[in-house]
C-alpha positions in Angstrom: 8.6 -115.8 142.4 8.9 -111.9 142.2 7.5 -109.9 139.3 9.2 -107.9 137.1 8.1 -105.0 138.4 8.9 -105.8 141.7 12.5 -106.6 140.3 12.9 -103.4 138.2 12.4 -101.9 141.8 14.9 -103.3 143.6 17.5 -102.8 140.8 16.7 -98.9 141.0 16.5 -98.7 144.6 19.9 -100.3 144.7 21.1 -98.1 142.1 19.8 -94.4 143.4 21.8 -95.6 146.8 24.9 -96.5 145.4 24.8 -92.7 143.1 24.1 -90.9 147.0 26.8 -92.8 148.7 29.5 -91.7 145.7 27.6 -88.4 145.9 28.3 -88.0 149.5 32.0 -89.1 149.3 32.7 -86.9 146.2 31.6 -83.9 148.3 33.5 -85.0 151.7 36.6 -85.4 149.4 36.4 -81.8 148.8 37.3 -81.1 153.0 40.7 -82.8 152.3 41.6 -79.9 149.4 43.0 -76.5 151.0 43.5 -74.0 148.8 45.6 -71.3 148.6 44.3 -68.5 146.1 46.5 -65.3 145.6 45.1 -62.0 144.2 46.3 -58.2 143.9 44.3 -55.3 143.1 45.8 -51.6 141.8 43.5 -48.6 141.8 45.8 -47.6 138.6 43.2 -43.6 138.1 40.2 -42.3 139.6 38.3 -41.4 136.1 35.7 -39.4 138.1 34.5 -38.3 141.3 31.5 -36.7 141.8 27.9 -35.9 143.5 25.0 -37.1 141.1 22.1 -34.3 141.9 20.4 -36.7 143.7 23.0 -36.1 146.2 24.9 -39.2 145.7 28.6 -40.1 145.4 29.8 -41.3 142.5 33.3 -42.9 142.2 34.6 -44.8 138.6 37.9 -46.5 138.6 40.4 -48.1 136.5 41.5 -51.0 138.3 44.4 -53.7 137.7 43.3 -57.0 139.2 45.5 -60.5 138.8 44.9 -63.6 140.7 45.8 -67.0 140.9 42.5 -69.0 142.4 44.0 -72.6 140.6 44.0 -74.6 143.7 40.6 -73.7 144.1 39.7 -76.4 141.5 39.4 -80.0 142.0 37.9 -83.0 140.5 34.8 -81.8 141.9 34.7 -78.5 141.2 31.8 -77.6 138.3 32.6 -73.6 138.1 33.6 -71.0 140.2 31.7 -67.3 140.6 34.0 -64.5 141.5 33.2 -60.9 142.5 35.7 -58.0 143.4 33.7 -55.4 145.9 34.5 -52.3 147.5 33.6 -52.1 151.3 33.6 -49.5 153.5 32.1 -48.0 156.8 29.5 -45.3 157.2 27.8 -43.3 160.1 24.5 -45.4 159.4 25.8 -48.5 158.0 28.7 -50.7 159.7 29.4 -52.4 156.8 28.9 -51.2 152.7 29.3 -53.6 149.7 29.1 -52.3 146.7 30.2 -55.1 143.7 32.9 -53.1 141.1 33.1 -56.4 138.9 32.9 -59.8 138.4 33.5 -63.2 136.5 32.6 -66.8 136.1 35.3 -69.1 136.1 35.0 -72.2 134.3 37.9 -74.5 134.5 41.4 -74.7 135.9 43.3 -73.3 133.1 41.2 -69.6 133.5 41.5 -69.3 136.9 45.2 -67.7 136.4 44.2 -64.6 135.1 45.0 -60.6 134.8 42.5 -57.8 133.8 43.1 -54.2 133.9 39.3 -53.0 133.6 36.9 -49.7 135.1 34.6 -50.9 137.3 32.1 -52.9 135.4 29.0 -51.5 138.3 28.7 -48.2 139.6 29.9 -47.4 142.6 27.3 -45.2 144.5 26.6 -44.5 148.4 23.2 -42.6 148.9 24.6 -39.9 150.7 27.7 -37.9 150.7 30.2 -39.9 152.6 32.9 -41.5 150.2 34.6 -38.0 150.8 38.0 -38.8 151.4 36.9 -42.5 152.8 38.9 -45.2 153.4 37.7 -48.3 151.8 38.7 -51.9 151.3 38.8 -54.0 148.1 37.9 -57.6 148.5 37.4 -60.7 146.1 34.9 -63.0 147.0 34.7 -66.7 145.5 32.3 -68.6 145.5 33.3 -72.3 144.7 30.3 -74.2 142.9 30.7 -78.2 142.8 29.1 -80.9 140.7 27.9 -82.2 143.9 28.1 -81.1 147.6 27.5 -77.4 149.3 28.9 -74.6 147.9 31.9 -73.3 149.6 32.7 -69.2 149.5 35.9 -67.8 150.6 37.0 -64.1 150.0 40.7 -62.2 150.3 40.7 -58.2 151.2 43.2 -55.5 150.7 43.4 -52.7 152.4 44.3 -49.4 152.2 42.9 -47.6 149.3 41.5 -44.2 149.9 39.3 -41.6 147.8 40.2 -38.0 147.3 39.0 -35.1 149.7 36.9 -33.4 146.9 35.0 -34.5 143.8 36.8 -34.1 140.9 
């Protein structure tokens, strides 16, 4: 008849396609989920403003930031990365990122959360161009499942703007 080798074989095979298919389905299960994450950022003081002698800007802030990214999670869901970034446009550069903070969120229950923090990065343009700038605040998520792609989502508000001279 067959060996046991030849056995042992079949059983794994079987095994490593049934683990694929419930792979497969666990990450199509996560299309179904539509999440509605809330967050709110306050520029609460600009500590300083200033031109490093490199020629630099130079902004630290204290910032308020509370959001609600719970029905982010599902069953599937193994950890989500979040990052709060302050973009803005320059002459050269249609879009600047610069990254003022961020977290890892590892279950449900810390993804309601409220810090009132500086920003944790500098926030620098090489040049002198944050002078009175208008710039947007936007947190990014990045959703990271057991199995499946990785999904990434981000909200933005609008309307913060730096002072006219360094300070």
């Amino acid at each position: 008849m067959h060996s046991f080798g030849y056995r042992a074989n079949a059983l794994l095979t079987f095994a490593v396609t049934i683990l694929a298919l419930m792979c497969a389905m666990a990450s199509l299960s996560d299309n179904f989920n539509s999440p509605s994450p809330t967050a709110e950022v306050q520029v609460l003081n600009i500590n300083w403003f200033q031109k490093k002698p490199d020629g630099d800007d130079e902004v630290s802030l204290t910032l308020n930031i509370s959001a609600n990214l719970q029905t982010l999670f599902t069953w599937n869901t193994k950890q989500v990365f979040v990052f709060l970034a302050a973009e803005y446009e320059t002459p050269k550069n249609g879009l600047n990122q610069v990254s003022l903070w961020d977290g890892i969120i590892p279950t449900k229950e810390h993804a309601k959360f409220w810090i009132h923090t500086t920003n944790k990065y500098r926030f620098i343009d090489q040049g002198s161009n944050l002078r009175g700038k208008g710039f947007n605040l936007t947190l990014h998520w990045h959703i990271m499942p057991k199995t499946g792609k990785m999904f990434a989502d981000k909200i933005a508000m609008t309307g913060f703007r730096l002072p006219e001279t360094y300070r």
